[in-house]
C-alpha positions as CSV (number, residue, x, y, z in Angstrom):
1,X,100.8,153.1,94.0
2,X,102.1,149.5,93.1
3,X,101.9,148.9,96.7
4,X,98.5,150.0,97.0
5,X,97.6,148.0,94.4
6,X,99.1,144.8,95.9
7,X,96.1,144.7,98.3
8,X,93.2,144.5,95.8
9,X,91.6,141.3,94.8
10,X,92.6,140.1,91.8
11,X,89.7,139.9,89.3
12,X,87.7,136.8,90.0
13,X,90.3,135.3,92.6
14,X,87.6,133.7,94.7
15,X,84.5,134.7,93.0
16,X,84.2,131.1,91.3
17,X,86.0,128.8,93.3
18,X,84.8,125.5,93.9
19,X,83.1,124.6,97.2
20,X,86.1,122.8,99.7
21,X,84.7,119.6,100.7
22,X,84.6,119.1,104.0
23,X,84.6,115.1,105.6
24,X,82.7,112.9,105.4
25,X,82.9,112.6,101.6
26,X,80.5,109.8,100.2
27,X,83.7,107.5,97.5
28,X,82.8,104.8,95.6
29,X,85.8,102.2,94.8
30,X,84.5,99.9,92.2
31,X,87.6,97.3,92.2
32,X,88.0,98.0,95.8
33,X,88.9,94.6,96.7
34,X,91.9,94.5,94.4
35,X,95.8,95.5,95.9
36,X,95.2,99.0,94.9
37,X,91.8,99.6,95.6
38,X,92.0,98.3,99.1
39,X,94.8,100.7,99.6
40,X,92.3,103.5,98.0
41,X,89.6,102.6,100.7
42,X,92.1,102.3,103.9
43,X,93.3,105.9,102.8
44,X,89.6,107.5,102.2
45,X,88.7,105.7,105.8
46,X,91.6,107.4,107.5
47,X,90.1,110.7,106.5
48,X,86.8,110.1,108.2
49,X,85.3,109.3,104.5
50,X,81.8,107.1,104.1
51,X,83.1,104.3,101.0
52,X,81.4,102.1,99.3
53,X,83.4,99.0,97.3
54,X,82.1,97.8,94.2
55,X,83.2,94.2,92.4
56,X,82.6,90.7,91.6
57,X,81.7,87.9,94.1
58,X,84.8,86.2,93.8
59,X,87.1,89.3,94.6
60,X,85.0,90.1,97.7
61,X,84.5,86.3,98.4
62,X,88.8,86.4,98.7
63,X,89.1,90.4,99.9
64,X,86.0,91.1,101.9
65,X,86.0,95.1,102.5
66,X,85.6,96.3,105.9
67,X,82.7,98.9,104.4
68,X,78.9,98.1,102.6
69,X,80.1,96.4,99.4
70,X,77.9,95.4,96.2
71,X,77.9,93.1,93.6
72,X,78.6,94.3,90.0
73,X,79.0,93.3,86.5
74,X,80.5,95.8,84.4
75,X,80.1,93.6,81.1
76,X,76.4,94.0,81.5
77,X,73.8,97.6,81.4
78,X,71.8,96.0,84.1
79,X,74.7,94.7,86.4
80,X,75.6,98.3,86.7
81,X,72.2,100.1,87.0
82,X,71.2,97.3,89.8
83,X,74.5,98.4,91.3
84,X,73.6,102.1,90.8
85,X,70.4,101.5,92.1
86,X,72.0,100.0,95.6
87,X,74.1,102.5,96.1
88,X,71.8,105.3,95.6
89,X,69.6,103.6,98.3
90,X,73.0,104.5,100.5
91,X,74.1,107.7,99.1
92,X,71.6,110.5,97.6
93,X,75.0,111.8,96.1
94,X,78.3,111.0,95.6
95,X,81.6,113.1,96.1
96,X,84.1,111.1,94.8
97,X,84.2,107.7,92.8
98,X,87.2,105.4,91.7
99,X,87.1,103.0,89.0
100,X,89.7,100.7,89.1
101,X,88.5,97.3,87.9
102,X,90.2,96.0,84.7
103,X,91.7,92.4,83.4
104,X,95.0,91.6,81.6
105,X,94.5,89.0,79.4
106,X,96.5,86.9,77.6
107,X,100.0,88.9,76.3
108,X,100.1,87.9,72.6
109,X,101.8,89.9,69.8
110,X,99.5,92.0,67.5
111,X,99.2,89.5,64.6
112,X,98.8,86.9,67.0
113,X,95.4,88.7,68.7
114,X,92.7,86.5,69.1
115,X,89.9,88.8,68.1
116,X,87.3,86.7,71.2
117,X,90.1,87.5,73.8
118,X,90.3,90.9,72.3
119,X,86.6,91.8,72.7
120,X,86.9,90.5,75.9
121,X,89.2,92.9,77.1
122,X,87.9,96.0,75.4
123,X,84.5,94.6,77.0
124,X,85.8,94.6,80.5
125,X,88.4,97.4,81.0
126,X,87.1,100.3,78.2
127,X,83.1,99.4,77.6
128,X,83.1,98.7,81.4
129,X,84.4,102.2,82.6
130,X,82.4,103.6,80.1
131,X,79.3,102.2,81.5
132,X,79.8,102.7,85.0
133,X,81.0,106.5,84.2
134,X,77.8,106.7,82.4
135,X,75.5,105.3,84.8
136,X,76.9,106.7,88.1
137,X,77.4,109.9,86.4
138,X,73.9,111.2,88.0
139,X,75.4,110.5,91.8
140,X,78.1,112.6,90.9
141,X,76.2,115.2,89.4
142,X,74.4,115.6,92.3
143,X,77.3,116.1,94.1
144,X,78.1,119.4,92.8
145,X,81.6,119.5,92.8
146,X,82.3,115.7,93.0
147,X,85.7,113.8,91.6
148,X,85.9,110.7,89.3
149,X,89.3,108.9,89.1
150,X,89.7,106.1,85.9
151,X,92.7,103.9,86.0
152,X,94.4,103.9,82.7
153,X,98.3,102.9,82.4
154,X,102.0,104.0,82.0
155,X,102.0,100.9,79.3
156,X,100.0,103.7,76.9
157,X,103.2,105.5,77.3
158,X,105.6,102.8,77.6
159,X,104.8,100.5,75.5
160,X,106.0,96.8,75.8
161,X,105.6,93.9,73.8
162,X,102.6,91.3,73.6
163,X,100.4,93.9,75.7
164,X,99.2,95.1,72.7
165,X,95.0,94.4,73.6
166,X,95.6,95.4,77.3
167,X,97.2,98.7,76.0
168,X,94.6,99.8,73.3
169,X,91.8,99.3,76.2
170,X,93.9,101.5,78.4
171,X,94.7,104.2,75.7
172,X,91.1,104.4,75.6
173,X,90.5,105.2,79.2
174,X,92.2,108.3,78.6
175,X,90.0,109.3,75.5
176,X,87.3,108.7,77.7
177,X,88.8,110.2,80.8
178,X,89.1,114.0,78.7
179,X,85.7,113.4,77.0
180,X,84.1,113.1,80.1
181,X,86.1,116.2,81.7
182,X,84.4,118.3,78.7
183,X,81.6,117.2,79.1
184,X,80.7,117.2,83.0
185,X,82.4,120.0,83.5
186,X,82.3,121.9,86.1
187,X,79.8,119.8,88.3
188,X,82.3,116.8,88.1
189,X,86.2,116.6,87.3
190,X,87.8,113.6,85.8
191,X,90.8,112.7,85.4
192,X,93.0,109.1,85.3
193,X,96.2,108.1,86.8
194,X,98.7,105.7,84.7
195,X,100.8,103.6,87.0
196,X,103.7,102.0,86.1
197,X,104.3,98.2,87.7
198,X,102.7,97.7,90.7
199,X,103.3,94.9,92.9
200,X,99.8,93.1,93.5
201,X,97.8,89.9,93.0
202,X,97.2,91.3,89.9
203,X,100.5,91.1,88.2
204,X,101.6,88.3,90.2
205,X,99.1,86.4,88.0
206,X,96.0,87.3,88.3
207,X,93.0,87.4,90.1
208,X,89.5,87.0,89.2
209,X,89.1,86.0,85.5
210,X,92.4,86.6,85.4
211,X,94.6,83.9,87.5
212,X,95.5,82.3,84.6
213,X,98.3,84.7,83.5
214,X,102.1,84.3,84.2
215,X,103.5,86.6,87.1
216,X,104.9,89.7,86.0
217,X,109.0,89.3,85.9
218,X,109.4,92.5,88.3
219,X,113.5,91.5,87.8
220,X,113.1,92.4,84.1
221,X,111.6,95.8,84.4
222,X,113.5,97.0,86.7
223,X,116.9,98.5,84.7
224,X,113.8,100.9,83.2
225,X,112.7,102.2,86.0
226,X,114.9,105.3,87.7
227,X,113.3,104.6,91.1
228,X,114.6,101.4,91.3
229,X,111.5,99.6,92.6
230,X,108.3,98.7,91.6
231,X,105.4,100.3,92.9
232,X,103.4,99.6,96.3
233,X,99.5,99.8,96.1
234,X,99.9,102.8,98.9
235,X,102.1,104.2,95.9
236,X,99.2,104.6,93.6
237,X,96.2,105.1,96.5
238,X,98.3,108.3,97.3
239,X,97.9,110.3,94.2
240,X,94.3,108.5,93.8
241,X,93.6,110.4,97.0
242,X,95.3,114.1,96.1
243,X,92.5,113.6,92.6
244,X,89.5,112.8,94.8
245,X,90.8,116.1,96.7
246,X,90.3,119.8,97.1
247,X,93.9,120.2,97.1
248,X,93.2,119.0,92.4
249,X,89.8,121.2,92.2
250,X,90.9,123.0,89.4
251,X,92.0,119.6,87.6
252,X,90.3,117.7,85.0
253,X,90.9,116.3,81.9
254,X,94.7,115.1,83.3
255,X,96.8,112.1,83.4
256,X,98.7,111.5,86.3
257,X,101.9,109.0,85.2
258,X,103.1,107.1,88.2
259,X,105.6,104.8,87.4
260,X,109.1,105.8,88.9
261,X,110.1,107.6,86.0
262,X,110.0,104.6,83.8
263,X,107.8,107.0,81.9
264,X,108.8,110.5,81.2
265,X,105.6,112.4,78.8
C-alpha cells in the first residue's frame, strides 16, 4: 500500500505554485551605477533580461549604464513619481526591482551624532527605499509574481563603532523589508540581502554625496572575517540574482547575510 501511495500528489503540491518566469524579465536597478549595482545589471543582461538603471546625474555622469537609465531623487515624492512615471512609459510591468542606493555619512560615535547629518541619512537610505518601494510598488503589482530586493547590511548584525547613523537606517531596511513581505504578499516577494565589506568606490571613500569619507581600512576587518577576503561586487550581484529568481519563489520576508562569515545570525 505505502508504495501505492508514493505515486499520489501530495495535497496542494502544484496546485498554487507560483508562475516560473520565463526571460525576458523587465529589473529595475535603482543605484545601478554604483560597484554592486553594475554587477546586478551585467548579471540580469547575461540572462537575456530587459533592465532599467535608476540614480543621480553624477553617478551616471561617472558610470554611464549600457541600458535606458533615468534620473532620480529619492529625497523627494516627485523625483520618484517622475521616475515612476518614465519607467512606466518603458515597462507596463515590472518583474523584478533592486534598490540599492544608500550613503555612509560621516562615522561619529552615538553622543557625538549630529542630529542634520543624522536626518540626512535616515532621509536618503530608509525614507528613500521607503518611497521608491511605495511608489513603484504598482509596476510590481502588475507583475503578478514579481521580486523586490532592498539592500540592508551585515553592520545590523555586526555592529562596529562610529557607524551608529548608517546602522539604524539599515536596521530599518529590514523592518521595512518584512512589512512589505506581509503586506504584498503574494503578488510581490521581498526580501533584503546584508553584505558584509564589499570592495567598491563606495567604501574606498565614497561616491556621490559621499566622496568625502575616509576609505574603508579593509586590513582591519579582515581577522573577523572567516573567508579571509573582503567581498567582490559579483559576490553580492550573485545572491541579488538567486532573490530576483524562481529558484527563491517561495521566499519573502528574509535576510540574506553575505559577509564571509563575519556574521553568523
Amino acid at each position: 500500500m505505502r508504495a501505492g501511495l508514493q505515486h499520489e500528489e501530495e495535497p496542494g503540491a502544484s496546485r498554487d505554485a507560483a508562475p516560473v518566469r520565463q526571460s525576458p524579465r523587465t529589473v529595475a536597478v535603482l543605484g545601478g551605477a554604483g560597484g554592486i549595482g553594475r554587477a546586478v545589471v551585467a548579471r540580469l543582461l547575461a540572462k537575456g533580461d530587459q533592465v532599467v538603471v535608476l540614480d543621480t546625474a553624477a553617478a551616471l555622469e561617472r558610470y554611464p549604464a549600457p541600458v535606458p537609465s533615468v534620473l532620480i531623487d529619492i529625497e523627494s515624492e516627485n523625483g520618484v513619481r517622475s521616475a515612476l512615471g518614465q519607467v512606466g512609459e518603458r515597462f507596463d510591468s515590472l518583474d523584478g526591482m533592486v534598490c540599492i542606493s544608500g550613503i555612509l555619512g560621516k562615522k561619529q560615535r552615538v553622543e557625538a551624532i549630529e542630529l542634520d547629518e543624522f536626518d540626512r541619512i535616515i532621509r536618503v537610505n530608509l525614507r528613500g527605499l521607503l518611497l521608491v518601494s511605495k511608489i513603484f510598488m504598482p509596476l510590481l503589482e502588475r507583475g503578478g509574481a514579481s521580486s523586490l530586493v532592498l539592500m540592508s547590511s551585515a553592520i545590523v548584525g555586526r555592529v562596529l563603532p562610529t557607524y551608529g547613523a548608517y546602522t539604524i537606517s539599515k536596521a530599518g531596511l529590514i523592518a521595512l523589508t518584512k512589512q512589505l513581505a506581509l503586506e504584498h504578499a503574494p503578488r510581490v516577494r521581498v526580501n533584503a540581502v546584508a553584505p558584509g565589506a564589499v570592495d567598491t568606490a563606495f567604501s574606498r571613500g565614497g561616491t556621490g554625496s559621499d566622496e568625502a569619507n575616509p576609505q574603508t581600512d579593509y586590513d582591519s576587518l579582515l581577522h573577523l572575517i572567516p573567508m579571509r577576503r573582503v567581498a567582490t561586487p559579483d559576490d553580492i550581484a550573485g545572491p541579488i540574482g538567486f532573490l530576483l529568481g524562481d529558484e527563491s519563489r517561495y521566499m519573502t520576508g528574509q535576510v540574506l547575510w553575505i559577509t564571509g562569515g563575519m556574521y553568523m545570525p
